[in-house]
C-alpha positions in Angstrom: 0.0 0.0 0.0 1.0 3.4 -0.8 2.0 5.7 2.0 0.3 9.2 2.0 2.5 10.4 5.0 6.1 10.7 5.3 7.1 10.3 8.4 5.4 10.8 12.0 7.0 12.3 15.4 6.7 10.8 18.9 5.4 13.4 21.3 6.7 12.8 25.1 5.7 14.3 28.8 2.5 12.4 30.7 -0.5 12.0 29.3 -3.4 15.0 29.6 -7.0 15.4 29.4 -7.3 17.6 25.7 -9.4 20.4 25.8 -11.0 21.9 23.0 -11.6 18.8 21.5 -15.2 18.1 19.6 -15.3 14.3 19.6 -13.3 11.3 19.1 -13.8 8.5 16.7 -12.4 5.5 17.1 -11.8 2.4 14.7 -10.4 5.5 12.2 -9.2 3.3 9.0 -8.6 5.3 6.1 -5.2 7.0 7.0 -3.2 4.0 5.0 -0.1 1.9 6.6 1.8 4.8 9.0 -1.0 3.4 11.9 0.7 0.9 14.3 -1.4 -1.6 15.3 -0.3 -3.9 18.2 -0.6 -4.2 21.9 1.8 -1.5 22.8 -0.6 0.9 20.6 -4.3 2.1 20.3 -5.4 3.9 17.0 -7.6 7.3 17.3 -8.7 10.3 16.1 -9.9 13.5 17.7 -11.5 16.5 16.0 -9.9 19.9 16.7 -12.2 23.4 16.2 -10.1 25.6 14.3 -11.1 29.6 13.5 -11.7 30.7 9.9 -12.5 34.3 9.0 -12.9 36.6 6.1 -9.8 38.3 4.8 -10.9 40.4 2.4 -7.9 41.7 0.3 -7.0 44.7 -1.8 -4.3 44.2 -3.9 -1.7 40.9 -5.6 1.2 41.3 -7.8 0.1 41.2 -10.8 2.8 42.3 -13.2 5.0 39.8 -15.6 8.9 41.1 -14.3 9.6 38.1 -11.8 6.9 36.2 -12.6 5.3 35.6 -16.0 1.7 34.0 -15.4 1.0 33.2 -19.1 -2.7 34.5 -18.3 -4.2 37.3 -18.5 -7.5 38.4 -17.3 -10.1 40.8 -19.8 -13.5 41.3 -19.1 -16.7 41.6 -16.5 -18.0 39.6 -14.0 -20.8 40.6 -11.5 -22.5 38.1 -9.0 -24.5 39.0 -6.1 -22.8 36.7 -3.7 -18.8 38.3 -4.4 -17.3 40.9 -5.7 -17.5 42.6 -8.9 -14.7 42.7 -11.5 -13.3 44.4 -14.0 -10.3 43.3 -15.5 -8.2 45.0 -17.8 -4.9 43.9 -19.6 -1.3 46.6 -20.2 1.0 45.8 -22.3 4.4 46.8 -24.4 4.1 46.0 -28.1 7.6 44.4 -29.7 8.3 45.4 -33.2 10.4 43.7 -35.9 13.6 44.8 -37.3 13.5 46.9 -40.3 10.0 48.3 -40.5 9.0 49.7 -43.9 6.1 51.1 -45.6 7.4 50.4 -49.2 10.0 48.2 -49.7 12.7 49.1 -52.4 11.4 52.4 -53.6 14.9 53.7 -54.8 14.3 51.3 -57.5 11.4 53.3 -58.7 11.9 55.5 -61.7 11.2 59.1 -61.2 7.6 59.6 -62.3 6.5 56.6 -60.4 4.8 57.1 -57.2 3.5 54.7 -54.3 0.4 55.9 -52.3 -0.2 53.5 -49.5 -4.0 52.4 -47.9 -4.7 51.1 -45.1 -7.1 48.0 -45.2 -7.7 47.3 -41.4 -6.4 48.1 -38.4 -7.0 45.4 -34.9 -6.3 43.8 -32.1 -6.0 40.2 -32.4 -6.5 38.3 -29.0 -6.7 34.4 -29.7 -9.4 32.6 -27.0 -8.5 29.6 -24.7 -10.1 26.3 -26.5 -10.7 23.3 -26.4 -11.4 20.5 -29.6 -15.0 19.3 -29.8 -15.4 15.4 -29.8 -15.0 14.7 -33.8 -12.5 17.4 -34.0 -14.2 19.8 -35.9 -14.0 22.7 -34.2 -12.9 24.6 -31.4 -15.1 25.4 -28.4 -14.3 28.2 -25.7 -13.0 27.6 -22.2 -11.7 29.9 -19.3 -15.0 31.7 -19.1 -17.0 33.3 -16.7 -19.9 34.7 -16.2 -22.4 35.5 -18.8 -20.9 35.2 -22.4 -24.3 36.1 -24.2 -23.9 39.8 -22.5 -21.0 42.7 -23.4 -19.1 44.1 -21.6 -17.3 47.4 -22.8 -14.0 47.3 -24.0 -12.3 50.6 -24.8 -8.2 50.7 -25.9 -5.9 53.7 -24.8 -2.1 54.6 -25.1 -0.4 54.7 -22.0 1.8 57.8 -20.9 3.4 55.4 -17.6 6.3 54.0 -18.6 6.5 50.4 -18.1 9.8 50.1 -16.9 11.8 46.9 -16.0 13.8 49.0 -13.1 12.4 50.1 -10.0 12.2 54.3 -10.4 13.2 54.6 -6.8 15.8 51.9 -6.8 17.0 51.2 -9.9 19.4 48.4 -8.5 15.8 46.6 -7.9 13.5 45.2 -10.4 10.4 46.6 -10.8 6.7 45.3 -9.8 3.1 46.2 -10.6 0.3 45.3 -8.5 -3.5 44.8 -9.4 -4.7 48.1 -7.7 -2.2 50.3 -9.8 -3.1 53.2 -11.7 -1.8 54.2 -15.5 -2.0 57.2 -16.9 -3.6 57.6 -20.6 -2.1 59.8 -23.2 -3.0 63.3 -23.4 -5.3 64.3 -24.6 -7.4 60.9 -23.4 -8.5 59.5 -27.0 -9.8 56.2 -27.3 -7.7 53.8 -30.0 -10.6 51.5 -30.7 -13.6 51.8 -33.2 -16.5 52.2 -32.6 -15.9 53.6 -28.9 -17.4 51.3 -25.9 -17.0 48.3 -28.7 -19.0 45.2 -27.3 -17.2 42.4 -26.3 -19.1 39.4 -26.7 -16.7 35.9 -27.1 -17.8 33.6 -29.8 -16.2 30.6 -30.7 -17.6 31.0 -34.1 -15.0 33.9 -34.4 -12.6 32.4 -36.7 -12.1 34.7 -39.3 -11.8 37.7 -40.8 -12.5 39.1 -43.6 -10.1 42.3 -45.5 -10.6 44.4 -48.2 -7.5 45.1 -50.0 -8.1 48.9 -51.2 -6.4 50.7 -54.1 -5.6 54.6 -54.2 -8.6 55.3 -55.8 -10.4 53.9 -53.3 -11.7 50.5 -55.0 -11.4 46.9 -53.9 -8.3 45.1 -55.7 -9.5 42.2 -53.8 -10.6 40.4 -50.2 -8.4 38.2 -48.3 -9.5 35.8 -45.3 -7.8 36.3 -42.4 -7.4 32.7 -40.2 -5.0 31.2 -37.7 -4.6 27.7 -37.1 -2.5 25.8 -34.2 0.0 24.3 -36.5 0.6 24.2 -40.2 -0.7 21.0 -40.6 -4.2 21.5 -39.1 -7.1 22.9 -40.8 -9.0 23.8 -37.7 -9.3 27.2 -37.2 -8.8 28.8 -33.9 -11.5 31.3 -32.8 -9.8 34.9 -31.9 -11.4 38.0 -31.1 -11.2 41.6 -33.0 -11.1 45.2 -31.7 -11.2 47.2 -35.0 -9.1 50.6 -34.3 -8.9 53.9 -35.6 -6.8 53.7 -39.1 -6.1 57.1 -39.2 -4.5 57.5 -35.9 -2.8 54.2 -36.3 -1.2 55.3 -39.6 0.1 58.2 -37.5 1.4 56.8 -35.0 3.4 53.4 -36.3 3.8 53.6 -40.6 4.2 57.4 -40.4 7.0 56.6 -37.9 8.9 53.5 -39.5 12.0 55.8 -40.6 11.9 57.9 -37.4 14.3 57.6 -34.4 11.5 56.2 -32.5 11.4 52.8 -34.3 15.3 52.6 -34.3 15.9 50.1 -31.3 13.1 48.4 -28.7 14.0 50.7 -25.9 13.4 53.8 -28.4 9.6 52.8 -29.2 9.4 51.4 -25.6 10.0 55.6 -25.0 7.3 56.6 -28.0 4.9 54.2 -27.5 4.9 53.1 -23.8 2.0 50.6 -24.4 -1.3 49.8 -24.4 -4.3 49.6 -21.8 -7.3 47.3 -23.1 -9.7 48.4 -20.6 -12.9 46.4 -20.0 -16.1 48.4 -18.1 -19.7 47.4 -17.5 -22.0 45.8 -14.8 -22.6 42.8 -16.8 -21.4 40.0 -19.4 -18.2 37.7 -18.5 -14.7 37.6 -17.4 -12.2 35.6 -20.1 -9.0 34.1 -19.4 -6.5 35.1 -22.5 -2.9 32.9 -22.3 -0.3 34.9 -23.5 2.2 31.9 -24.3 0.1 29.9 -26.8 1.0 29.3 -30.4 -1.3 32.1 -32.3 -0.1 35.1 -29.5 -2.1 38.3 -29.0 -0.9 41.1 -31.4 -1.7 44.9 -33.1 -2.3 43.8 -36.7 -2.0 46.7 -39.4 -2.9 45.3 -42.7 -2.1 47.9 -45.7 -1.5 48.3 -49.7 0.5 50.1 -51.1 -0.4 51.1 -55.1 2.2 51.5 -57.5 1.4 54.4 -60.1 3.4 55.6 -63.0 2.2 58.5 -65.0 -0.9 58.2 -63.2 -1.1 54.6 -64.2 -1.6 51.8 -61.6 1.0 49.1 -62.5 1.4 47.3 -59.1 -0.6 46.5 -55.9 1.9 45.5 -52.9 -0.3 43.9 -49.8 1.3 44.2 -46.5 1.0 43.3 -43.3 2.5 44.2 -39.8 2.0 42.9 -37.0 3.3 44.0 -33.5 2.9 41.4 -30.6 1.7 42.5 -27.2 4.5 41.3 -25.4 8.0 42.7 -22.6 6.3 44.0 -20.4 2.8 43.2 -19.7 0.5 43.6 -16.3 -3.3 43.2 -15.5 -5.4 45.2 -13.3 -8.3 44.3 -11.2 -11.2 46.7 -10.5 -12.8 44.8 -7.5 -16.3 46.0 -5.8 -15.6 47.4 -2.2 -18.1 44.9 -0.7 -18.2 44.1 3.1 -19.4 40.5 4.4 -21.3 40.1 7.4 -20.1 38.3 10.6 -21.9 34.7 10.0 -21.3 31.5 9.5 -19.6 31.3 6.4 -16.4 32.6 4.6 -16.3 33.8 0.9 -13.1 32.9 -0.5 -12.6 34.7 -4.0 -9.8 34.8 -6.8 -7.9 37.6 -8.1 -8.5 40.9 -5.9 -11.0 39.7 -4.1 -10.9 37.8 -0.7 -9.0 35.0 1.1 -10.0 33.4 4.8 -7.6 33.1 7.8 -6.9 29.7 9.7 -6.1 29.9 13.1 -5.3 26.0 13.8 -4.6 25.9 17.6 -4.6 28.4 20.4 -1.7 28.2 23.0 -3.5 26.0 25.8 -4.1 23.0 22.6 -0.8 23.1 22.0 0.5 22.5 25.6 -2.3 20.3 25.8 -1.7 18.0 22.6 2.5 18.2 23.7 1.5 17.1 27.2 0.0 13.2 25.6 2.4 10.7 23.8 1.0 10.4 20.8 2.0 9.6 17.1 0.9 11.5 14.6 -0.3 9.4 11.5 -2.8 12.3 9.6 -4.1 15.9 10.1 -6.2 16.7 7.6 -8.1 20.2 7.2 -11.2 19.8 5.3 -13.6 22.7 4.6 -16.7 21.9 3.4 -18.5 24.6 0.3 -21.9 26.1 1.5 -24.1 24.5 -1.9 -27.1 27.0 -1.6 -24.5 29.8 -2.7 -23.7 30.5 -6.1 -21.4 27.6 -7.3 -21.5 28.3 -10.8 -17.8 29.1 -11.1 -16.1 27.4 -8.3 -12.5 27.6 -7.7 -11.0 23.6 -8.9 -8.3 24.4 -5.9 -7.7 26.0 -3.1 -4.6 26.8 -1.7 -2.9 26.9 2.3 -0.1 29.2 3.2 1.8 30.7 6.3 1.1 34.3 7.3 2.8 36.4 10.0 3.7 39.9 9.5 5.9 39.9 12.6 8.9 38.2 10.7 10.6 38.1 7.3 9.4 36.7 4.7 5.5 37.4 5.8 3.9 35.0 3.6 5.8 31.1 3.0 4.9 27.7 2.3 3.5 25.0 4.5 6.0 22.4 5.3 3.7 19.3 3.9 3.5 21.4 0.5 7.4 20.0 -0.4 7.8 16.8 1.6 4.3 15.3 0.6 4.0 17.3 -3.2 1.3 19.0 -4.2 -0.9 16.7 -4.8 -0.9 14.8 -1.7 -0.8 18.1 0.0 -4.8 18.4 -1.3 -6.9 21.6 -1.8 -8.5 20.0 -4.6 -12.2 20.4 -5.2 -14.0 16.8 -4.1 -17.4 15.9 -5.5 -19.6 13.8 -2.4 -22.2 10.6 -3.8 -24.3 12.3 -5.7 -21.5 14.0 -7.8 -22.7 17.8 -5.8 -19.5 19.8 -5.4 -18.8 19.5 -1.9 -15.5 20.3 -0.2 -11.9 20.8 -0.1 -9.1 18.9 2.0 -5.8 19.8 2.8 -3.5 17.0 5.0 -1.1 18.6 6.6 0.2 15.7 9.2 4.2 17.2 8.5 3.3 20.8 9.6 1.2 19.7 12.3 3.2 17.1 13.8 6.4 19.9 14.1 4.5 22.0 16.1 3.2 19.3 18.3 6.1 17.6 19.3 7.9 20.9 20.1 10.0 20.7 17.4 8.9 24.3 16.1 7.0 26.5 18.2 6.2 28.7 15.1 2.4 28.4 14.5 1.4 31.5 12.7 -2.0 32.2 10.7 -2.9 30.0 7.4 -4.3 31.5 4.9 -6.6 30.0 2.3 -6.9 31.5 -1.1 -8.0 30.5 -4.7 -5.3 29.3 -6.6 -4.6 28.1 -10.4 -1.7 25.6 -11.4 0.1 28.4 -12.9 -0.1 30.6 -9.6 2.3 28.1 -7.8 5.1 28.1 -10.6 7.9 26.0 -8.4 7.4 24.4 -4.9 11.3 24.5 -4.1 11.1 28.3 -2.3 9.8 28.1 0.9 8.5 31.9 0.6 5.7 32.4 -1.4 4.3 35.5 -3.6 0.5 35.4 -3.7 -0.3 35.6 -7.3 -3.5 35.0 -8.3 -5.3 35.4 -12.0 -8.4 33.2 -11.2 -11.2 34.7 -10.5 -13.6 32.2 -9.4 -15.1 31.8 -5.9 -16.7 29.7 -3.3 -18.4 30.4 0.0 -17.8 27.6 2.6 -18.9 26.9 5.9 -16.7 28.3 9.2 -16.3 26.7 12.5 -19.2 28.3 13.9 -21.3 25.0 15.5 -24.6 25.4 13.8 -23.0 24.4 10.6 -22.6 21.3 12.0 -20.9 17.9 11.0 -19.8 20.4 8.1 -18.4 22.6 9.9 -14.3 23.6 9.3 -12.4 21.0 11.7 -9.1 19.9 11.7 -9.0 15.6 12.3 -5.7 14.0 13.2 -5.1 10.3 13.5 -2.8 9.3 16.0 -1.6 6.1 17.3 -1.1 6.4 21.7 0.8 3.9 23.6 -0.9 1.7 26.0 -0.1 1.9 29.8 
């Protein structure tokens, strides 16, 4: 049989009447092969009342400098039970070495001219998807909220420079948080067009269709516009499209290809600091964009230019630019400044929203549990969901960590997080019978048993939070920087007593020696 546990820790001193404690069950089986069972031994368990609050938070690093989450966030999402969001996306564009407009026109002869058009101008931001069964076609994922709704989405130039240093300590790297502010370029004019464009995600969004115009303003011909994962499928992925202003767009980048500014990286970094795709409303759905897939978010400028000689057109030359939103990029979080009551539940939400506190074991259970010899075979935490909340977007894990502002680093891992892994370590979301979403457990028998056999008398506040896989990038750090991109949330049940058998407890097995 597979052992779950590691290891356990003889405790020592005389044996104690435990306060505190709830119940105890015995004949507990389902701990695997850590229990002894002989005649020196007994086999237990005891339930210990723990105290979980709401933590409401206001801010998470949300910026790409240390850390590059792969996801960003875009979009609305209002439910009565949490907080509101609106998330918006900043990034740097990259451009490509040797930018120009017309290519080769030394080699024109003197009466020849080349007028340039632009054909479309957009932001190209490819969804997350998912095949259908007979791999025909893609179908969205990474959705919240109501996709049928909009939500408004306007795009801006920044004026804040998205630098790499730290302004007021440039031996330091920089960071951006969620709650930051950047400044638009003056005077304030919306990129996009039409203004307040409505966002709606569609997975039948493959395409797009542009008209290749000629100087005088006629069609030379229309090109489809798709973008597959690989040059070998014919699938194509569904993207979204925020048509911008041509005009201004000419000004600013093809106007500029033979200026200073698009001489290096660093110089257009300067011009153009970057842009803000800012997403507003009270309704319609959040969406999860990834950054690192194969077809990447991107400015597209599609152009002609006409070749005329003596007035004659005797060449159409179809371009097309495209300038990646990518270096620097950050996401911020609008979050609804919503208080919960004092009851008997905790909401635990993604992003900017709110987290819960654990408080495991006062001092008196500690000296109490030290006080027995005992050995420690499981503690598992289990907190159980509140089901008549709104469960339509529920977190698939939840995450434990350490909290204690009174040392350095505040926030770090629990210990059963490296010597168990991740996935022993739990926070999973568990389904009961009936397949209803129903709880989360976290075992931690390592970080337990070190504070009940004396060997650590650190015992600071957990804190549970909504995690994704791609918040917890490595598991070898024992500090840990609470980033968070998933929004979803869950209300579950505290310690208070009237919730009952589901109630938040923490059970540990134990094996005692007989006298």
């Amino acid at each position: 049989m597979k052992k779950f546990f590691k290891k356990s820790k003889y405790f020592f001193a005389i044996i104690l009447v435990l306060t505190g404690v709830v119940s105890c069950e015995k004949d507990f089986t389902d701990i695997g092969s850590n229990i002894i069972s002989n005649t020196a031994f007994t086999t237990n368990s005891l339930l210990v009342d723990v105290e979980l609050e709401n933590s409401p938070i206001t801010k998470i690093p949300s910026g790409n400098i240390s850390l590059e989450p792969g996801n960003y966030l875009l979009g609305v999402h209002a439910s009565t039970e949490y907080e509101k969001i609106e998330a918006s996306i900043i990034s740097q564009l990259s451009i490509s070495s040797s930018l120009q407009v017309v290519d080769d026109e030394n080699n024109y002869v003197s009466d020849t001219t080349v007028v340039t058009t632009i054909d479309t101008v957009f932001i190209k931001l490819p969804y997350q998807v998912t095949l259908n069964d007979d791999a025909s076609a893609y179908e969205l994922d990474s959705i919240i909220g109501d996709p049928s709704k909009a939500f408004n989405l306007n795009v801006f130039q920044t004026s804040t420079y998205l630098s790499l240093l730290d302004p007021s300590d440039p031996a330091k790297l920089n960071s951006f948080s969620s709650d930051d502010v950047f400044e638009k370029e003056t005077p304030i004019t919306e990129l996009n067009d039409p203004l307040n464009f409505q966002f709606i995600p569609k997975a039948t969004d493959t395409s797009i269709l542009v008209k290749r115009w000629l100087s005088d303003l006629t069609v030379s011909r229309i090109d489809t516009v798709t973008y597959t994962n690989s040059a070998s499928s014919t699938v194509p992925i569904p993207f979204a499209t925020i048509p911008l202003k041509e005009d201004v767009i000419k000004e600013l980048f093809l106007d500029k290809y033979n200026s200073p500014e698009f001489d290096s990286q660093d110089a257009f970094n300067n011009y153009f600091r970057g842009l803000i795709l800012e997403a507003t409303g009270d309704e319609g759905s959040l969406i999860s964009f990834n950054f690192n897939g194969v077809v990447k978010p991107s400015l597209e400028i599609y152009y002609t230019n006409t070749v005329l000689t003596a007035g004659v057109i005797i060449d159409t030359i179809q371009k097309n630019d495209s300038f990646l939103l990518s270096g620097i990029r950050t996401s911020t979080y609008k979050m609804e400044d919503k208080i919960y009551p004092e009851n008997n539940e905790v909401k635990i939400q993604g992003a900017a929203g709110s987290e819960g506190t654990i408080k495991l074991f006062g001092e008196e259970k500690i000296a109490a549990l030290r006080d027995r010899n005992l050995l420690i075979n499981d503690a598992s935490l289990t907190l159980y969901i509140n089901q008549s909340k709104d469960t339509t977007a529920l977190p698939y894990q939840l995450f434990l960590y350490k909290s204690d502002e009174g040392i350095n680093p505040i926030y770090s891992q629990v210990k059963d997080l490296f010597t168990e892994g991740p996935v022993i370590f739990g926070g999973l979301l568990e389904r009961d019978g009936n397949g209803k979403k129903e709880k989360y457990t976290f075992r931690i028998t390592d970080y337990v048993s070190d504070i009940l056999n004396g060997e650590t008398d650190y015992s600071p506040l957990l804190r549970l939070k909504v995690i994704n896989s791609t918040d917890l990038q490595t598991v070898s750090d024992t500090v840990y920087t609470n980033y968070n991109w998933n929004p979803k949330a869950v209300t579950i049940f505290n310690h208070h007593n009237e919730n009952d058998s589901k109630k938040a407890v923490l059970k540990i097995s134990y094996s005692e020696g007989m006298n």
